[in-house]
C-alpha positions as CSV (number, residue, x, y, z in Angstrom):
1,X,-31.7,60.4,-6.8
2,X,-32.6,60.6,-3.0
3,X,-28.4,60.2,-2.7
4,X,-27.9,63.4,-4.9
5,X,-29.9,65.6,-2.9
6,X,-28.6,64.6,0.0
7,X,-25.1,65.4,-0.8
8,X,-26.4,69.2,-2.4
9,X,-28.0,69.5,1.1
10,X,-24.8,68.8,3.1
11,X,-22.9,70.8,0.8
12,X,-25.4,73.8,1.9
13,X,-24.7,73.1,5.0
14,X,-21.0,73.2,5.1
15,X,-21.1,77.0,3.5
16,X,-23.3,77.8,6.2
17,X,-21.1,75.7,8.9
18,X,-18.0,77.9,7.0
19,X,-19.6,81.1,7.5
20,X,-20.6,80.8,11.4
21,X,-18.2,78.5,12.7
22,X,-13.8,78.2,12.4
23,X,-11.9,77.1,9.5
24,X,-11.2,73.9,11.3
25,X,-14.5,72.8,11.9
26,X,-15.2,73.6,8.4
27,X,-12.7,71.4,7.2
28,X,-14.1,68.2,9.4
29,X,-17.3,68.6,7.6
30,X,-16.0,68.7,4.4
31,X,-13.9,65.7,5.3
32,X,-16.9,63.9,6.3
33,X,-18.6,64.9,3.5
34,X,-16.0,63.6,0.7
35,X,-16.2,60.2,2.6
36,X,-19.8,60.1,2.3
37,X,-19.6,60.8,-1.5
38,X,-16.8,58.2,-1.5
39,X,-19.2,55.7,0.0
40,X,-21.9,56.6,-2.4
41,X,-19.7,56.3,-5.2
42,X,-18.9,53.2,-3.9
43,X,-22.3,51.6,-3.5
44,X,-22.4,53.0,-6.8
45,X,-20.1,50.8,-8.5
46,X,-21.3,47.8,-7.3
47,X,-24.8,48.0,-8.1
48,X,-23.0,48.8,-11.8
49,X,-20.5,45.5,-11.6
50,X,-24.1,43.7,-10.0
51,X,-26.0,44.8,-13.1
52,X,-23.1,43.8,-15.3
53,X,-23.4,40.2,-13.8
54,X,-26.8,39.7,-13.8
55,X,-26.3,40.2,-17.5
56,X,-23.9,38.0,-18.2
57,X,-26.0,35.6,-16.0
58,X,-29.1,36.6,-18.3
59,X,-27.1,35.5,-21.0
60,X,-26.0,32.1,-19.7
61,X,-29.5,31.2,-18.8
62,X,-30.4,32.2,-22.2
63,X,-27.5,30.3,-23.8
64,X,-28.9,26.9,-21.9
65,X,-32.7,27.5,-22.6
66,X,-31.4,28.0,-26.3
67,X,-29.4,24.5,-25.9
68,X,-26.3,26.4,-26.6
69,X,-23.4,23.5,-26.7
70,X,-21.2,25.3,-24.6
71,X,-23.0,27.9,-22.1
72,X,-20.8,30.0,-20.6
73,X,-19.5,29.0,-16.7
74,X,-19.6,32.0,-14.3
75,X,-17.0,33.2,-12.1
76,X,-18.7,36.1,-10.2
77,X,-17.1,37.1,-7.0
78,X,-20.5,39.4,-5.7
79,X,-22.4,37.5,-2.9
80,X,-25.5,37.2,-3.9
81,X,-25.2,36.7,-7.5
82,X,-22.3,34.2,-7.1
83,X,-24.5,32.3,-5.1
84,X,-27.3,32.7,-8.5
85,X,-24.6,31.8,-10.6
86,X,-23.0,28.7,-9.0
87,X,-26.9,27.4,-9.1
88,X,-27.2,27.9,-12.6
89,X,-23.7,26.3,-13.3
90,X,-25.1,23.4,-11.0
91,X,-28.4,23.6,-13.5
92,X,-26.3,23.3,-16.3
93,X,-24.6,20.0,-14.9
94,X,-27.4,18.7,-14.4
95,X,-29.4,19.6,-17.8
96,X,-26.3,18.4,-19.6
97,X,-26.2,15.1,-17.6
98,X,-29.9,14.4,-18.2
99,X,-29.3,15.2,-22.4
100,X,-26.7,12.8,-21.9
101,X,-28.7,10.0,-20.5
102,X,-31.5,10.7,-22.6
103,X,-29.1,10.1,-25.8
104,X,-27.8,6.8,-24.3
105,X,-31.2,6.0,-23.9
106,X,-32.1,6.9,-27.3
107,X,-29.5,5.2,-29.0
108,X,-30.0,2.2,-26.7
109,X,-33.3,1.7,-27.9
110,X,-32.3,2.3,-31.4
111,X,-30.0,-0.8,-30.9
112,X,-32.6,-2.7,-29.3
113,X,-35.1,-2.4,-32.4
114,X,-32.0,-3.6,-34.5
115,X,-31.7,-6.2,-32.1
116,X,-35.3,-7.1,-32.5
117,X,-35.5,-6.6,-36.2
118,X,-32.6,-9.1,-36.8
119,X,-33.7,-11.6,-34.2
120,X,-37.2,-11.6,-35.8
121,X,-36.1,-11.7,-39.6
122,X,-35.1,-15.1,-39.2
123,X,-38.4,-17.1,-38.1
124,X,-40.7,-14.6,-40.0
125,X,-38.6,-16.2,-43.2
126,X,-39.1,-19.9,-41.9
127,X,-42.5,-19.1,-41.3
128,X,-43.3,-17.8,-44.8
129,X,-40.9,-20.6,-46.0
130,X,-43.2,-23.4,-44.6
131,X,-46.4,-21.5,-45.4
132,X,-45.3,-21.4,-48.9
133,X,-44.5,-25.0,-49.3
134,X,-47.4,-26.0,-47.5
135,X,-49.2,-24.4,-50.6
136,X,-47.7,-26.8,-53.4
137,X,-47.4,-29.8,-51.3
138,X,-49.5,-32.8,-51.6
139,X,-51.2,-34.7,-48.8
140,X,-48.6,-36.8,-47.1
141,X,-46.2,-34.3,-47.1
142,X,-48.6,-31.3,-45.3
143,X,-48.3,-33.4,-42.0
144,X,-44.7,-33.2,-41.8
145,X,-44.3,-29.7,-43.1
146,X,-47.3,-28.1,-40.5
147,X,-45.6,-30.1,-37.5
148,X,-42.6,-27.7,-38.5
149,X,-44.7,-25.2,-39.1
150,X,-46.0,-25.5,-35.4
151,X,-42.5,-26.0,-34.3
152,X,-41.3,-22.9,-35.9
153,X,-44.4,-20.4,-34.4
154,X,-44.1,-22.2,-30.9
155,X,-39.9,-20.2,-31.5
156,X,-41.2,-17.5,-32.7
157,X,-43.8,-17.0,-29.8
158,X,-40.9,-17.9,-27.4
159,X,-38.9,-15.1,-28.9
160,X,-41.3,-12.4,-29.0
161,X,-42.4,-13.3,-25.1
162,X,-38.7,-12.8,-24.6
163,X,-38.0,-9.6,-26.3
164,X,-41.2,-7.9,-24.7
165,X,-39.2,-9.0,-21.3
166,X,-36.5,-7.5,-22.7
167,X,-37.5,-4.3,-24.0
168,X,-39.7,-3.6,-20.3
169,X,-36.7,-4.2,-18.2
170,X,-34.1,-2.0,-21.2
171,X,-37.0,1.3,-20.5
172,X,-37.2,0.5,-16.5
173,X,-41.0,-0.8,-16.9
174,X,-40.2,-3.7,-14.5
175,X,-42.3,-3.8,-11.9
176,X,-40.1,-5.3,-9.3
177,X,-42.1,-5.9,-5.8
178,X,-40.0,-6.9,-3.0
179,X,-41.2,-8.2,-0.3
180,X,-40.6,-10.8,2.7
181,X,-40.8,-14.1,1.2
182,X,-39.4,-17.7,1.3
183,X,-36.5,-17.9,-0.5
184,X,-36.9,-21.9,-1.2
185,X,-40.4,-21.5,-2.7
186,X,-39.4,-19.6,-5.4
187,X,-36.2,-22.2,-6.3
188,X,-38.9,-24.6,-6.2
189,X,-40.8,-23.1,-8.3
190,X,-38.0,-22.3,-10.9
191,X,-36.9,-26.2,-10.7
192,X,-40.9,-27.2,-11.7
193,X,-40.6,-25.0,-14.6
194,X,-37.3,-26.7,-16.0
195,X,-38.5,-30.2,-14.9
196,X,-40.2,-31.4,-17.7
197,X,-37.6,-30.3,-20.3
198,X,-35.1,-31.9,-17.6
199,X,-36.9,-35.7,-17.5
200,X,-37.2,-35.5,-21.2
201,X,-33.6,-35.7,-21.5
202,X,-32.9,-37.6,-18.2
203,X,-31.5,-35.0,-16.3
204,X,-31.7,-35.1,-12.9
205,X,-32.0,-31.9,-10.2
206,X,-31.0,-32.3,-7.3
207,X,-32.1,-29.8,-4.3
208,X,-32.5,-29.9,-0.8
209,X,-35.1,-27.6,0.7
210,X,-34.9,-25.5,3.1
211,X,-36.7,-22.2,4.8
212,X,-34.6,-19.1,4.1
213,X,-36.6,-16.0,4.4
214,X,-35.3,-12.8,2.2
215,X,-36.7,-9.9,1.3
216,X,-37.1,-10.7,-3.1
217,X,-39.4,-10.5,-5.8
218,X,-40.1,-13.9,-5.8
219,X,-41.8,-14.3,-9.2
220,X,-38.9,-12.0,-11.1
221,X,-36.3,-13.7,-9.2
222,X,-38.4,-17.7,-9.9
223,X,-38.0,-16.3,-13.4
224,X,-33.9,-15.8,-13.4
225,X,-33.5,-18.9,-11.5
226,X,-35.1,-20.9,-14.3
227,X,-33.3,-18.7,-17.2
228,X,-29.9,-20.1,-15.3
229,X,-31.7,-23.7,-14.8
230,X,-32.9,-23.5,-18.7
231,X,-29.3,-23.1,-20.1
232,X,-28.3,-26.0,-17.5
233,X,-30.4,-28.5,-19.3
234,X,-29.9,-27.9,-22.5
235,X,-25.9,-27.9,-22.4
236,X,-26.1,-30.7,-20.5
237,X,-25.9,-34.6,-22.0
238,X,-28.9,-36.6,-21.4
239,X,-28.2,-38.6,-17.9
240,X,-26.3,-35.7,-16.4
241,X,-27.3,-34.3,-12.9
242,X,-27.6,-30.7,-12.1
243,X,-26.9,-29.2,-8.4
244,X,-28.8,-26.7,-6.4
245,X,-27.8,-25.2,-3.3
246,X,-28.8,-22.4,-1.3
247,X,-26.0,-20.9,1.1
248,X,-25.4,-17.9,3.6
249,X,-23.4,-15.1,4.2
250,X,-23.3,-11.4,6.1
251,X,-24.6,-9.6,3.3
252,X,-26.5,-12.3,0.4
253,X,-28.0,-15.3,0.3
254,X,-26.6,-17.6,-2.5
255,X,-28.4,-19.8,-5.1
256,X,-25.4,-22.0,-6.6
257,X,-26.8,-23.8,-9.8
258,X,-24.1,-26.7,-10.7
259,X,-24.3,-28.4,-14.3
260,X,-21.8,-31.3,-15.7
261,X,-22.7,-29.7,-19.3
262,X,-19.9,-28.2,-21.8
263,X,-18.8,-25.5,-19.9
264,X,-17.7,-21.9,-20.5
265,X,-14.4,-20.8,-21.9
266,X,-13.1,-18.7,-19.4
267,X,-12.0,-15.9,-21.7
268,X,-15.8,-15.3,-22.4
269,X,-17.0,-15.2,-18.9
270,X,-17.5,-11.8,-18.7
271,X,-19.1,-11.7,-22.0
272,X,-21.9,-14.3,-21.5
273,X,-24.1,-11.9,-19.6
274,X,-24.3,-9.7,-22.3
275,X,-27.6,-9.1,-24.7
276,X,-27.8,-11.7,-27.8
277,X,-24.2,-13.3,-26.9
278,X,-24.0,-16.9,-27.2
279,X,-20.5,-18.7,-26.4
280,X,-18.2,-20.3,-29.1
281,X,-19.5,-23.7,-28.5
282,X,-23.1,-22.9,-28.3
283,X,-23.7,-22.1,-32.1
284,X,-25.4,-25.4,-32.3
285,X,-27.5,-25.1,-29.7
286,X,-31.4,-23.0,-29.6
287,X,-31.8,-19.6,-28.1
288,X,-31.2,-16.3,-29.4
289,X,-28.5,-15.3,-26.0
290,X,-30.8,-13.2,-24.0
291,X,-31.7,-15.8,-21.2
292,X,-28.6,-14.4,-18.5
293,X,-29.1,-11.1,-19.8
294,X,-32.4,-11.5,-18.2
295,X,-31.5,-13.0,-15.5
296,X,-28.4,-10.3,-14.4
297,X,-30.8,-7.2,-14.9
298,X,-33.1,-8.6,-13.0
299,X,-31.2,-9.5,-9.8
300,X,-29.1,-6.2,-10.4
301,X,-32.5,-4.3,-9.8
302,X,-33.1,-6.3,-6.4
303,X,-29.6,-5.1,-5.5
304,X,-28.4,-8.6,-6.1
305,X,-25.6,-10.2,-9.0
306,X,-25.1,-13.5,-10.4
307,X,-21.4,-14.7,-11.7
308,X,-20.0,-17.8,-13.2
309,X,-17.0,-20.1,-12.7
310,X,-16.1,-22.5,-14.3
311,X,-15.1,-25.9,-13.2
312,X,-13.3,-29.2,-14.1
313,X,-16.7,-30.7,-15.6
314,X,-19.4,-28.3,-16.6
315,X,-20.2,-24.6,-14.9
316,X,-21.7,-23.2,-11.9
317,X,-23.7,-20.2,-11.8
318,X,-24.0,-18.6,-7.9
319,X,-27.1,-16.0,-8.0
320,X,-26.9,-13.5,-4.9
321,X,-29.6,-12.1,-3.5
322,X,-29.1,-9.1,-1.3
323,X,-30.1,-9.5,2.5
């Protein structure tokens, strides 16, 4: 409004201007004057185009509050507001990549609960199965039938230990606390878990100790060891040794775990560190598949990996640990 009179005002004053002075003069004013209204008109224009895209950047915010599928992306050459709108395309990125991990999520834990359910189904039914017999049995019977009974809940607690692990580390509730500590205390401490499994079936293990040092969680990484250790003894014959040895490199420090038991095809080494997979030749043998699944998220959240290779008589397992 200010603008207007302004320009009514300098339009008095070039009649006056016209009146005193020459023709000439006159016509300089006027000239100035037209560019003044030029630049006016100017400004004009842009606050309309800025107005226009603050709309249409009203309207993308509102299309991405309203969880629109596809929001629109702004082009909007204007400094300011380009600058608005490349931070609400950058918004959008990121709300869509966090909808995106949240539906992974989701549907992970969806397949986890399946997992569960079905793991679950199986010794519930024994369970019930015993209980039920136990019922209509007579006297000498009940001994052998609560001795599998016992065996059945000892499995069953097992399991559900394991799928409480399971579901913590699948919604990042792992408390992993590393620290400075002695890397050979905590394969020693893995090796007196396995042991008495390992001398009821005459295994032998076979470690030489020795201070290393590492940053680790040593109880979380004591715990994969033994997963690792655990499938070493039970695919193992009885008699058979099993080899631990702790090496060094620039960037890890390796725990290599060597067993003389049945091996792994080498067409599912990538596959047995996957959740609930057990190999082809394994069907016979106890556990559910979860025990290296275990044992790979929890180095992978230390920064560390384990691998396999296979050799000519049994398997070896090398667990890095990130210096």
């Amino acid at each position: 409004m200010y603008k207007q009179y302004a320009v009514i005002v300098l339009l008095m004053i070039i009649g006056l201007f016209s009146t005193l002075y020459s023709v000439t003069l006159s016509f300089l004013i006027i000239g100035v004057v037209i560019l003044i209204s030029l630049l006016f008109l100017n400004e004009a224009n842009q606050k309309k185009q800025m107005l226009s895209d603050l709309e249409r950047l009203s309207d993308s915010i509102v299309a991405t509050l309203n969880h629109n599928d596809e929001p629109s992306v702004l082009h909007i050459e204007d400094s300011l507001v380009s600058k608005i709108a490349h931070q609400n395309n950058q918004l959008i990125k990121r709300l869509d990549y966090y909808h995106d991990k949240e539906k992974n999520e989701r549907q992970k834990l969806e397949q986890l609960i399946g997992d569960i359910s079905h793991q679950l189904k199986t010794p519930f039914a024994n369970v019930k199965m015993y209980q039920d017999l136990l019922l209509d049995c007579d006297e000498k019977d009940k001994v052998e039938l609560s001795k599998s009974l016992f065996k059945q809940t000892g499995k069953m607690e097992w399991l559900i230990e394991s799928l409480m692990l399971l579901s913590r580390i699948e919604s990042g509730c792992l408390n992993i606390q590393i620290s400075e500590n002695d890397l050979n205390q905590t394969i020693l401490e893995a090796v007196n878990m396995v042991y008495p499994k390992a001398i009821n079936r005459q295994i032998t293990i076979e470690y030489h100790p020795k201070e290393c040092i590492v940053a680790h969680d040593s109880k979380w990484t004591s715990e994969a060891i033994f997963n690792v250790l655990d499938n070493a003894v039970k695919y193992s014959e009885a008699g058979a040794s099993i080899y631990v040895t702790l090496t060094s490199s620039d960037m890890f420090e390796t725990i290599t775990i060597t067993d003389e038991g049945i091996g792994i095809n080498e067409s599912e080494m990538n596959q047995i560190f996957k959740r609930f997979y057990k190999g082809q030749d394994t069907h016979d043998y106890e556990g559910v598949g979860i025990g290296l699944y275990l044992s790979q998220e929890i180095m992978m959240k230390q920064g560390g990996y384990i691998y396999c290779k296979g050799i000519k008589n049994g398997t070896s397992f090398l667990i890095n640990i990130k210096k």
